[in-house]
N, C-alpha and C positions, 0 to 999 in steps of 0.2 A: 230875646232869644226864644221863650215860651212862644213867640207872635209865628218866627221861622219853623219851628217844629211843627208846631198845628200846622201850618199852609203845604208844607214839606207832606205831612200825611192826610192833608184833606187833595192835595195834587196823586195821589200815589193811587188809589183806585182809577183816577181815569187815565193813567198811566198804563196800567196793568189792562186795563178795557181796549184801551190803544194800542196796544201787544198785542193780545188775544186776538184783534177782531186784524190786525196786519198780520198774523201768522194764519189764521184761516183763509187770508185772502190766497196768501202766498201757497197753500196746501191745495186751494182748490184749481191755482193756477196751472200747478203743477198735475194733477189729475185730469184737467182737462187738457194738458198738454199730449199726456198719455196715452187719453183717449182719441183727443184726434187723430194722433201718429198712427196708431190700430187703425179706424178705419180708415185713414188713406193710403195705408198697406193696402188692406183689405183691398180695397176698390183699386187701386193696382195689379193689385194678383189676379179681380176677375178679370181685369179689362185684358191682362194679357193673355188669360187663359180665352176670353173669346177670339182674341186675334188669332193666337195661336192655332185653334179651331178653324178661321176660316182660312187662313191659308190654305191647311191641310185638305178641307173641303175644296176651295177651288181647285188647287193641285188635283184633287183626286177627281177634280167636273175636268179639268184640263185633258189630263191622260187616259179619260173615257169619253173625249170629245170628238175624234177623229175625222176626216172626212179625205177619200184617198185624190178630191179635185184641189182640194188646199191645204194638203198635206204638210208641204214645209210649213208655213204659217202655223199650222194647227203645233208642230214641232217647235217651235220659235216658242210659241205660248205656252205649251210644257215649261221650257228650257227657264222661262224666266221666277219659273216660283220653284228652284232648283236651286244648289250649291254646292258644293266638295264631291263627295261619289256618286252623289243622285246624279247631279249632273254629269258627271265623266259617262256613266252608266248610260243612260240615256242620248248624249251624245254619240256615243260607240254606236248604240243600237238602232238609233236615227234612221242611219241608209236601208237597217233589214223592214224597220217598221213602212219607211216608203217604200220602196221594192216591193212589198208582201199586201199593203193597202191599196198602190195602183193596179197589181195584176188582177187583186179579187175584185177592184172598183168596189172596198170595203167603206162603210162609211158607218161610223159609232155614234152613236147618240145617249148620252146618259137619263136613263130615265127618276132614278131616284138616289138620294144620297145623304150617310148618316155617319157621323161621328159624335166622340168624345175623347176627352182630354184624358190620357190614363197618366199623366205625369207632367210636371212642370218644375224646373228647379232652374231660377233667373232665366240666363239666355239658351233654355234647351226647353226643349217640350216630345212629349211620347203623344202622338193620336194615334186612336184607331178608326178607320174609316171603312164604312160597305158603300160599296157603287153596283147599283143594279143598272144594266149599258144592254140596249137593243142594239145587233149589230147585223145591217143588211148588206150584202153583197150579190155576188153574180153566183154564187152556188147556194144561197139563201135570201131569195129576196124578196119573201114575206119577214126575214128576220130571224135572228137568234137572240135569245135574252142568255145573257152573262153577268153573274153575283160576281164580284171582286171582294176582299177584303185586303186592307193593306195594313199595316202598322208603319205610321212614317214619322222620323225622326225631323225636328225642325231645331232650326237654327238660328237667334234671334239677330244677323246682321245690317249694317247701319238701319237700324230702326227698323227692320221688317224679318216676318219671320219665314224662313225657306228652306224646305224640306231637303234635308241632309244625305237622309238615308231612306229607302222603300224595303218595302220586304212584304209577300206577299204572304196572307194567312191561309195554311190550309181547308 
């Protein structure tokens, strides 16, 4: 019995060693499970926030892209980085924007263009966007330079993001 006891406490430190060193494995499992989740949030969130960004950018190279010889087309290409009132919006105004491009044979060319993200929360996003647009025509045709600002609201549908809402900044 004396023989059982001894072996029983000479077992009992690498028992305890055995514990210790399986709860640390287990502690550190779980911190790095943690850690990873963080940054592949992280790197989530930027990736959407750059999507989200260039949408808004094309969109906004789109609607400063004009040209009154390929107008509908140029309209079509609007139309497609668009959703819910932007598009209704733009649709409606389609016929004035052709009408009003073919008579001046106005033709928009975006010369520069800047955003940033003022807001993202899952499938919604706030940019703001400056579009500086040379616009020639038949009553300007060395040109006019035109500053846009817009704030446009996007929408993250089946997997892409498309500007919901425009608003133009004073």
């Amino acid at each position: 019995m004396a023989r059982n006891l001894g072996a029983a406490l000479s077992r009992r430190p690498g028992r305890v060693l055995a514990a210790s060193l399986l709860a640390a494995v287990v502690a550190l499992t779980v911190v790095a499970g943690l850690l990873g989740t963080q940054v592949w949030r992280a790197r989530d969130r930027a990736a959407d926030r750059e999507a989200a960004l260039q949408a808004a950018r094309q969109t906004a190279v789109n609607m400063g892209s004009l040209d009154y010889r390929n107008i509908q087309k140029n309209i079509d290409q609007v139309l497609t980085g668009l959703t819910g009132e932007a598009k209704n919006q733009w649709g409606t105004q389609s016929r004035t924007v052709i009408a009003a491009a073919t008579q001046a044979q106005a033709r928009w060319t975006v010369q520069s263009v800047k955003g940033g993200v003022v807001s993202l929360d899952g499938d919604s996003a706030e940019v703001a966007v400056a579009v500086t647009v040379l616009i020639v025509s038949k009553q300007a045709p060395n040109g006019t330079t035109v500053n846009n600002r817009w704030v446009l609201e996007l929408t993250r549908t089946d997997g892409r993001w498309l500007v919901s809402k425009t608003g133009l900044v004073p």
